[in-house]
C-alpha positions in Angstrom: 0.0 0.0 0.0 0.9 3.6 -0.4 1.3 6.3 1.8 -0.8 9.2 0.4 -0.4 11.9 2.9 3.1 12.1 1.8 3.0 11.9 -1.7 -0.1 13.7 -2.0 -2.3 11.6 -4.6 -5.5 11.3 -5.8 -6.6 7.6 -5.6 -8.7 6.2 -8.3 -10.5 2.8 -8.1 -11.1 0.3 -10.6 -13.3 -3.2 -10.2 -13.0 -5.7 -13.2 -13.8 -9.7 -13.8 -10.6 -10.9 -15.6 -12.7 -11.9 -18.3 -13.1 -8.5 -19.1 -9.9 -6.8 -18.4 -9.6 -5.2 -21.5 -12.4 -3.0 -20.4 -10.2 -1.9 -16.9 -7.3 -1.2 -19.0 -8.8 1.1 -21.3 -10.4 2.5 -18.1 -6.7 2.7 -17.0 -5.4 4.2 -20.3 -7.9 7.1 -19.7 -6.7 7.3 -16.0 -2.8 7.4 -16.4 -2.6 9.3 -20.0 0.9 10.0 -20.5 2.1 8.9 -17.9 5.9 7.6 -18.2 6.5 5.6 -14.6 3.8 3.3 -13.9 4.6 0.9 -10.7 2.6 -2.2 -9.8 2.7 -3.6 -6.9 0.3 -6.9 -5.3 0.5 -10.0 -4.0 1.8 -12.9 -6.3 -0.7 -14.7 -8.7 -2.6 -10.8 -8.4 -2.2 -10.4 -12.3 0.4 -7.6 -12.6 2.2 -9.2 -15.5 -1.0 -10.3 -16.9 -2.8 -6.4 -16.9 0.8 -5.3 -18.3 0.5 -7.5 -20.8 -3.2 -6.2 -22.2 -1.8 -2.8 -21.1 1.0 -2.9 -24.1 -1.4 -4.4 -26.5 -3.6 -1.7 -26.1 -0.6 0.9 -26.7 0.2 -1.3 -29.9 3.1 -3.9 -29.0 3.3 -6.4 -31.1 5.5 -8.8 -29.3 4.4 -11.2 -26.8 4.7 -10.0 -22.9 6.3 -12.2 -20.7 7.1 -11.8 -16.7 10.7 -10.0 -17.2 11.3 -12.3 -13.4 14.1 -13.6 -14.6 15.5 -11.3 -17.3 14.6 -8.5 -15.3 14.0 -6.1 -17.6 12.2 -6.8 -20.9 11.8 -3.6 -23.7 9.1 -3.6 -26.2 8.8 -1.4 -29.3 5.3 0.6 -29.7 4.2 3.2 -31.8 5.2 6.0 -29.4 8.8 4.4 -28.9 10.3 2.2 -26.2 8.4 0.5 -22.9 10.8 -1.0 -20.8 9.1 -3.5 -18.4 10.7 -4.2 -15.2 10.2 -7.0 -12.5 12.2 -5.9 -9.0 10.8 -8.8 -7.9 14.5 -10.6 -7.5 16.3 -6.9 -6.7 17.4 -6.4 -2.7 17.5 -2.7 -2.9 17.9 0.9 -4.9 21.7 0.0 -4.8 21.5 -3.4 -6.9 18.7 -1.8 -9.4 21.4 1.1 -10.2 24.2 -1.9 -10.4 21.9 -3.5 -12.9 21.2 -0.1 -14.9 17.5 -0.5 -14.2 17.6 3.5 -12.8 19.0 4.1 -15.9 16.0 3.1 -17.6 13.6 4.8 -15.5 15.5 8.1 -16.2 15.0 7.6 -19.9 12.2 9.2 -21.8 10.7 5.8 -22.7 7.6 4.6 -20.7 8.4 2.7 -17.9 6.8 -0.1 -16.3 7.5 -1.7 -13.5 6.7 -4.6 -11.1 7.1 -4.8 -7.3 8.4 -1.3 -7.0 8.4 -1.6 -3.3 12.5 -3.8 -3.4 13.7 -0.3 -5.3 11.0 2.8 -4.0 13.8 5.2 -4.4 14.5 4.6 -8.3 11.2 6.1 -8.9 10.6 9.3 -10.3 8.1 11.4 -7.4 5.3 11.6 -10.6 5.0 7.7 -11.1 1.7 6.7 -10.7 1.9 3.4 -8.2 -0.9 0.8 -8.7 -1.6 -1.6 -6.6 -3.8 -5.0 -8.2 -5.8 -6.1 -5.0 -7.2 -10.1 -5.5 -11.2 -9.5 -5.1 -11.9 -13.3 -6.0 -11.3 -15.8 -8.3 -12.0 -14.1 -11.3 -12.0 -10.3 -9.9 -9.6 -7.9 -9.3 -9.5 -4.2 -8.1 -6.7 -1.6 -8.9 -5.9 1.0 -6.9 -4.8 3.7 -8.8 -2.5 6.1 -7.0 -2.1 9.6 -8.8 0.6 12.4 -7.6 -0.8 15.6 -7.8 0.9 17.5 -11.0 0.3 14.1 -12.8 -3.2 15.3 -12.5 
């Protein structure tokens, strides 16, 4: 969970049945915009890689999106440039994601996405918009949409 009083964000809310998650992303898309840091963060089996996956589809990749677990770090060609898509899942802290270059990525211009963002908080810009995937059921989900002010 985030800590909103901090960061000062506007929190947005999003229910959806997995069979229909193409709905919640285009929800999403109208939600985040432009955004170029999105972090998600939930429980394992929640469905980050999953709504990442419909997520880059929707922006137009063609390639197949996989859990960048091992790898890491995954990039992806759209029609408005790079995505790098990040899994921090295996990183120990902000010191071994600079190590690894993934800082480096999130500094870039290209849109950034990234999974557990909680191993690495401080390689994150103070605009990304952090989403947690909450496990409603079997087949439902809720994001939690956290918004920083200017991003607004």
């Amino acid at each position: 969970m985030f800590d909103n009083s901090i960061l000062n964000m506007k929190v947005i809310e999003i229910d959806y049945d997995l069979r229909e998650i193409e709905t919640a992303v285009k929800k999403f898309l109208n939600v985040v915009k432009n955004a170029r840091v999105l972090a998600f963060s939930g429980e394992l089996g929640s469905g980050k890689t999953t709504f990442i996956a419909k997520y880059c589809e929707q922006l137009g990749v063609l390639a197949i999106v996989n859990s960048p677990t091992f790898a890491i770090a995954q990039q992806y060609s759209y029609p408005g440039g790079n995505i790098f898509h990040m899994d921090l899942y295996r990183i120990r802290d902000e010191e071994e994601a600079v190590d690894t270059g993934l800082a480096d990525c999130i500094d870039s211009d290209d849109l950034c996405l990234v999974e557990w963002p909680e191993n690495a908080p401080g390689i994150l810009p103070e605009d990304a918009i952090r989403t947690h995937i909450h496990i409603l059921g079997t087949e439902r989900r809720g994001l939690e949409i956290h918004i920083p002010s200017p991003a607004m």
